[in-house]
C-alpha positions in Angstrom: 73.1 100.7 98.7 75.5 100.7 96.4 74.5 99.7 92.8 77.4 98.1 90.2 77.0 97.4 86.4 79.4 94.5 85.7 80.5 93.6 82.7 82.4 90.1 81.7 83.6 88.6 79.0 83.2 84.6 80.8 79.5 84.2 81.9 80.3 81.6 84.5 83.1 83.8 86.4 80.3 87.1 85.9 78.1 84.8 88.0 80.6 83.8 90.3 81.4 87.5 90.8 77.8 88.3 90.9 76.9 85.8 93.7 80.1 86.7 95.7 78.7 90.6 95.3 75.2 89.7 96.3 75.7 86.1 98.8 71.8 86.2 98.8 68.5 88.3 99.6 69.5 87.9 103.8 72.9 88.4 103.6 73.3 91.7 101.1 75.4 93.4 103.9 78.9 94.0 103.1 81.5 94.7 105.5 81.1 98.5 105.9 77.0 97.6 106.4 76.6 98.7 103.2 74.6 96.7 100.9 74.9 95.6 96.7 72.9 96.1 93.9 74.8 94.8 91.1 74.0 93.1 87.7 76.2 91.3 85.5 76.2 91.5 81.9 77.9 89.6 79.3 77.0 90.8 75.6 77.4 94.8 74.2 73.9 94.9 73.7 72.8 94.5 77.3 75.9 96.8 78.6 74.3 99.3 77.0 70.8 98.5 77.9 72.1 99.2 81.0 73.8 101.9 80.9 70.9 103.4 80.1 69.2 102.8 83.4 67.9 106.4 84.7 69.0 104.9 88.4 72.9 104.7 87.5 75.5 103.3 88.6 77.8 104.1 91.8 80.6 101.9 90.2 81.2 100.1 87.2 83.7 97.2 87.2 84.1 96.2 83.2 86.7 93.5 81.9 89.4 94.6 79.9 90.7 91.2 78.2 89.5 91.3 74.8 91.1 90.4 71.8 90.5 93.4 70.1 92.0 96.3 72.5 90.1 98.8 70.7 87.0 96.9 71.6 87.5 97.0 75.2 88.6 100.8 75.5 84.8 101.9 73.6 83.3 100.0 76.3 84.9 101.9 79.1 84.6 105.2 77.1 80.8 104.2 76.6 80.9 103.7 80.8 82.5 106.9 81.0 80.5 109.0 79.0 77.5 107.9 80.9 78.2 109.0 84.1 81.2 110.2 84.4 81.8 111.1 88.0 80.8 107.2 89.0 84.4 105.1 89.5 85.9 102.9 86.7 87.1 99.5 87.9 88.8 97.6 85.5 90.0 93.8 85.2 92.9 92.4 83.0 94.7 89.1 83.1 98.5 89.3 84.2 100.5 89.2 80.6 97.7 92.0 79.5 98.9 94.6 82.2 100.9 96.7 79.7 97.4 98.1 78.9 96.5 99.8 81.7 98.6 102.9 81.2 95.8 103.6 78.5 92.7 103.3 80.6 94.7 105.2 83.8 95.3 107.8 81.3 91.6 108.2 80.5 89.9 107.8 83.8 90.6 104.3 85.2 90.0 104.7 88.6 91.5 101.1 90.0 92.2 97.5 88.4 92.2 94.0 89.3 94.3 90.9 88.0 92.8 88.0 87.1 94.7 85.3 88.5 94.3 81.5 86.9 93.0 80.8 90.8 90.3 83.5 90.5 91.8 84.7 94.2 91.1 87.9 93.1 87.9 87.5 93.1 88.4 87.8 96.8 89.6 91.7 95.9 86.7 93.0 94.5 84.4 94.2 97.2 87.1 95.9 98.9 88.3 97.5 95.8 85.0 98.4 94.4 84.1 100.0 98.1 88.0 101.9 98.1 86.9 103.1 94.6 83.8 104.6 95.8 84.9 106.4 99.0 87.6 107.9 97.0 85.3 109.4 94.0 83.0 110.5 97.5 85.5 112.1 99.1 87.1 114.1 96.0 83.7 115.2 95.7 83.1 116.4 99.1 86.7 117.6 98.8 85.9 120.0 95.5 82.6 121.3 98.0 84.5 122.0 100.4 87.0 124.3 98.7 83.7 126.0 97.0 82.2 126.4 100.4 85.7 127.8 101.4 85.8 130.0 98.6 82.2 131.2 99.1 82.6 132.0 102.6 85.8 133.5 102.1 84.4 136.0 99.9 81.5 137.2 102.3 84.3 137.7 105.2 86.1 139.6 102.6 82.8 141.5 101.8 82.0 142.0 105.7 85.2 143.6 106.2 85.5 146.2 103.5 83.1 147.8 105.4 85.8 148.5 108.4 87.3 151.6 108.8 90.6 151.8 107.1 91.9 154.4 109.1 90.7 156.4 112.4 91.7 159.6 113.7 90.3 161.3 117.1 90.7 164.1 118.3 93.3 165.1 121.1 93.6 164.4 124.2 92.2 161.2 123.1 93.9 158.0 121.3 91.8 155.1 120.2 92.3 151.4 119.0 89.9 149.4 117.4 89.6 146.0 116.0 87.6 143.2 114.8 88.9 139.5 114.5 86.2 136.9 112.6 85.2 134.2 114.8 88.0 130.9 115.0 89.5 128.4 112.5 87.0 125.2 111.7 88.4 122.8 109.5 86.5 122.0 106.3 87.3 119.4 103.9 90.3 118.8 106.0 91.8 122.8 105.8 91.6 125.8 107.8 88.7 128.1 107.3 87.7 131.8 109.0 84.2 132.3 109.4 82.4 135.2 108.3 80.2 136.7 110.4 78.1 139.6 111.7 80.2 142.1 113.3 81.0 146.2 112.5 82.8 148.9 114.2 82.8 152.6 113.3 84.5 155.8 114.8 84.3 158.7 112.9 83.8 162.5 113.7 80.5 164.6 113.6 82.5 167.6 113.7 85.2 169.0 115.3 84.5 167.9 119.2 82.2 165.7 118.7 83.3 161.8 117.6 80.9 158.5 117.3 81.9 155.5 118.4 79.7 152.8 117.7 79.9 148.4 117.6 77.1 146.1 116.4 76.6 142.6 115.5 74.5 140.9 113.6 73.2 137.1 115.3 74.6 134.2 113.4 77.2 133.7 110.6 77.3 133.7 106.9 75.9 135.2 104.4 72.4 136.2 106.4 74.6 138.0 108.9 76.5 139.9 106.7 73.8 141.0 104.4 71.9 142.2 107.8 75.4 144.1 108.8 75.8 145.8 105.2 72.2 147.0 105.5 72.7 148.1 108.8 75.9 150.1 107.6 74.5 151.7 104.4 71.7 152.9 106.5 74.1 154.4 109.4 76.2 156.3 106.6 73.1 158.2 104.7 72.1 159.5 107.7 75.0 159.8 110.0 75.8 163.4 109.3 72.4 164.3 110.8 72.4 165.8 114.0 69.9 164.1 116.4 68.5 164.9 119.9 70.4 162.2 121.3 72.0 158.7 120.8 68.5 157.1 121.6 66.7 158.7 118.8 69.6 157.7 116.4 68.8 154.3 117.4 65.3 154.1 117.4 65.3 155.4 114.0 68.0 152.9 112.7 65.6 150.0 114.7 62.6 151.7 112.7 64.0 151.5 109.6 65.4 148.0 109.9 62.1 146.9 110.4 60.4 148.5 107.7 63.2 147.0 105.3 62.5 143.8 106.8 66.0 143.1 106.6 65.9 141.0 110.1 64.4 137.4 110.1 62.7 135.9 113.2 65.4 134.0 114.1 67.7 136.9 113.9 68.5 140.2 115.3 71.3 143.1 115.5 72.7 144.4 118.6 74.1 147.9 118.2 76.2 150.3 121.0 76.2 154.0 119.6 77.9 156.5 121.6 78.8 160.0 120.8 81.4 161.7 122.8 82.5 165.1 123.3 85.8 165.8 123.3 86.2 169.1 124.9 83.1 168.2 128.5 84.3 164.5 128.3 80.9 163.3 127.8 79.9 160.4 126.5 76.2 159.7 125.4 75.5 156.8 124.5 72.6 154.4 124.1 72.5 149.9 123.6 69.6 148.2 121.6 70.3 144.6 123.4 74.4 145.5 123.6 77.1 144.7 125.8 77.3 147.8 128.5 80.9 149.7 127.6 83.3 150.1 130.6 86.1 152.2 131.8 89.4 151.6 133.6 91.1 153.6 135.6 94.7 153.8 134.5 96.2 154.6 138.0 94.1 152.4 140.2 93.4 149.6 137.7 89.8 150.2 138.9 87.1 149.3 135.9 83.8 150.6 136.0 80.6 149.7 134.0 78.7 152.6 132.3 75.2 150.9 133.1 74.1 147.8 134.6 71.8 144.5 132.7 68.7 146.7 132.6 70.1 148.9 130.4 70.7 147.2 127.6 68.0 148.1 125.4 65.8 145.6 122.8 68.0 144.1 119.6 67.2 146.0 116.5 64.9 144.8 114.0 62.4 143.1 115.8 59.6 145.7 117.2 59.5 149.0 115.1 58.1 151.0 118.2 61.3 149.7 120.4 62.1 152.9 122.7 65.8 153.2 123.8 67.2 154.8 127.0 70.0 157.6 126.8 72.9 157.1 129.2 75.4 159.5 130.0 78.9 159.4 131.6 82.1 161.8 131.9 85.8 159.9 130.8 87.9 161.0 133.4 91.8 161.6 132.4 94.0 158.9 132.2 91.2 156.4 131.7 90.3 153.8 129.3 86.8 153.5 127.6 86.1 149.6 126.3 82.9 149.1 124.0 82.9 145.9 122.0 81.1 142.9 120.9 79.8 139.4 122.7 82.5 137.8 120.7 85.2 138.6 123.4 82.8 138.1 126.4 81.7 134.5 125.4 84.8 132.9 124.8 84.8 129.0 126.3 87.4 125.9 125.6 85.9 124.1 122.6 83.6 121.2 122.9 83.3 122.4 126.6 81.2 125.4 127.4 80.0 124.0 130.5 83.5 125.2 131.7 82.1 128.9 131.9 83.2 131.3 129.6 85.9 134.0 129.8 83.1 136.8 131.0 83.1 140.3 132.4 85.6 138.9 135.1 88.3 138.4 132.1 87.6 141.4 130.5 88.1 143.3 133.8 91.2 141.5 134.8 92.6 142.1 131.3 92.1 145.7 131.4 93.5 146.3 134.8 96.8 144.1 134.0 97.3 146.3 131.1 97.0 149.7 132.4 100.5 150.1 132.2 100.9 149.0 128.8 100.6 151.0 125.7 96.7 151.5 124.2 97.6 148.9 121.7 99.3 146.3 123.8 96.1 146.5 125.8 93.9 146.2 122.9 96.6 142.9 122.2 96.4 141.3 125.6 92.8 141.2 125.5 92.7 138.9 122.4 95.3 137.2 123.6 93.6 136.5 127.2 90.4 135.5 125.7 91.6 133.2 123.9 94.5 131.8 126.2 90.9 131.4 128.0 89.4 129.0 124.9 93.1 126.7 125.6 94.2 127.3 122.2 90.7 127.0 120.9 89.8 130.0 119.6 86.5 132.5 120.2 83.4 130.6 118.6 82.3 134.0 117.7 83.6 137.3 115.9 84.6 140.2 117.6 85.0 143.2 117.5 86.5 146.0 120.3 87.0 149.8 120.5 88.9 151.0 122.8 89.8 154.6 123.9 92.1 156.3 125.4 91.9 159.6 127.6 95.2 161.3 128.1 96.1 163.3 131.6 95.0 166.9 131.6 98.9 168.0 131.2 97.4 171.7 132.4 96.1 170.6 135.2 98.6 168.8 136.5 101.2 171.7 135.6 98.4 174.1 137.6 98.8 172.1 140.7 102.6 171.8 140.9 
């Protein structure tokens, strides 16, 4: 409902007006199925009676022929002052239209001309309505760029926790990066999502490097906060040496839960691997993760480290969760892939019944690429997923490490 103060210097055209604004107690319903409120007052005393209404007005439409000029601008700055983000409609007759640049300057937000055949009377429901979609959509407009701005800030936030720069030992090269889920539009721009994602490779020591990717369910600021935990608690106690990968976990899982950083209705998945760089093994263990994968660079062959089974319980949801330890060897000239959802659940917008891009296009995008460099593979498998999505973009943030094991150069100098 839309409720309008209306002020008139003529009482028999304010009730005209006033019956044309509200045709009777069956027939409120405007064109745009909205209905009227409005009252119409004639004398100062009552326009500011009502002005003081605590329900307000959504529009104000105020006369502006008065013989004293002076007189008619305090009444719209009395309107103004009142509520000041609720439109200003104003009325003048034709030879009286040289005063309008004054009320524009202040605040006018539209005006009428009062014709000697009152035809304009006609106007004034759809220029009260224009006045009050535009007032609602600057406002939505000004939300918009603060939700833009706030959301902006925790992707910014999310991704100062990225490694800047990552160095692995030889014969291994590695690639890693994280792209925040696809532009929505907001308030008619382009916004990037923040989300839940974080990669890590660093070394324990000299042979020995981690490679780990999580991601935290959802978006926003819940996601991130879960994510920033999750990484504060992986750097104070990342230089301790554990059994294994699986007690790492576990005690990352434990110490989630006791920090109760992890709502019901969310959870963090987490791969952490630890590879040696001198046997070639790589330990690693998943709480709820995607299983990593290798591909062989001569065959194009690609090979999951562990099957459905082994993907472990999300972290922060039971603080006795046990996690498996896996092991494999990286053969030479091999590829390792470990990375998030993100790149697996890619789908054309507004039709995931279509399937999503899936193991199958990961695997075809690795084995295409297995002549390309490390980093044109790492390109081509953003740019696959979301050729998938047809222009789309991935509904969710991803991130992807992948690693590169040279040939054994003495070896293959041995057996010439």
């Amino acid at each position: 409902m839309t409720r309008i103060l209306l002020f008139w210097d003529d009482a028999a055209e304010a009730d005209l007006i006033n019956m044309y604004l509200n045709p009777g107690e069956d027939e409120t319903t405007t064109e745009t199925g909205k209905k009227n409120e409005s009252l119409a007052v004639t004398s100062s005393e009552d326009f500011y009676a009502a002005l003081e209404d605590e329900s307000g007005w959504d529009v104000f439409l105020l006369n502006l022929s008065w013989d004293d000029p002076t007189v008619g601008m305090e009444y719209f700055k009395a309107a103004h002052r009142s509520q000041p983000d609720s439109p200003i409609v104003g009325a003048c007759r034709p030879d009286e239209v040289i005063q309008l640049a004054g009320y524009i300057t202040q605040g006018l937000r539209s005006y009428l001309i009062r014709d000697e055949a009152k035809d304009y009377i006609f106007l004034i429901q759809t220029t009260l309505e224009s006045a009050v979609e535009a007032v609602k959509s600057e406002r939505e407009r000004i939300i918009s760029e603060k939700l833009r701005e706030e959301i902006d800030s925790v992707r910014r936030l999310q991704e100062s926790i990225l490694p800047e720069k990552i160095i692995c030992p030889e014969p291994y090269t590695v690639s890693a990066r994280y792209e925040s889920s696809q532009i929505r539009v907001i308030g008619g721009q382009p916004v990037t999502l923040a989300g839940g994602d974080y990669y890590d490779v660093f070394a324990l020591d000299d042979r020995h490097v981690v490679i780990l990717v999580s991601d935290a369910s959802g978006h926003g600021m819940r996601a991130c906060m879960s994510i920033m935990t999750m990484h504060t608690l992986v750097s104070m106690i990342r230089n301790n040496r554990y059994e294994n990968t699986s007690t790492f976990v576990a005690e990352i899982n434990k110490r989630l839960c006791n920090q109760r950083v992890v709502t019901q209705e969310g959870f963090i998945t987490l791969l952490y691997g630890i590879l040696d760089t001198q046997t070639h093994e790589f330990q690693w263990t998943s709480a709820g993760h995607p299983i990593p994968m290798t591909v062989d660079l001569e065959s194009g062959e690609v090979t999951p480290l562990g099957g459905l089974e082994d993907g472990g319980l999300p972290l922060g949801i039971y603080e006795d969760a046990e996690y498996d330890l896996h092991t494999a060897i990286i053969p030479p000239n091999s590829r390792l892939l470990v990375y998030s959802d993100g790149l697996e659940e890619a789908f054309p917008d507004g039709n995931r019944d279509f399937g999503q891009y899936g193991i199958e296009g990961i695997e075809e995008s690795l084995t295409n690429s297995i002549q390309s460099t490390l980093e044109e593979a790492m390109q081509a498998l953003f740019n696959d997923s979301h050729e998938f999505t047809n222009g789309s973009g991935r509904h969710d943030d991803t991130s992807v490490v992948l690693l590169e094991r040279t040939a054994d150069v003495t070896a293959d100098v041995l057996s010439e």
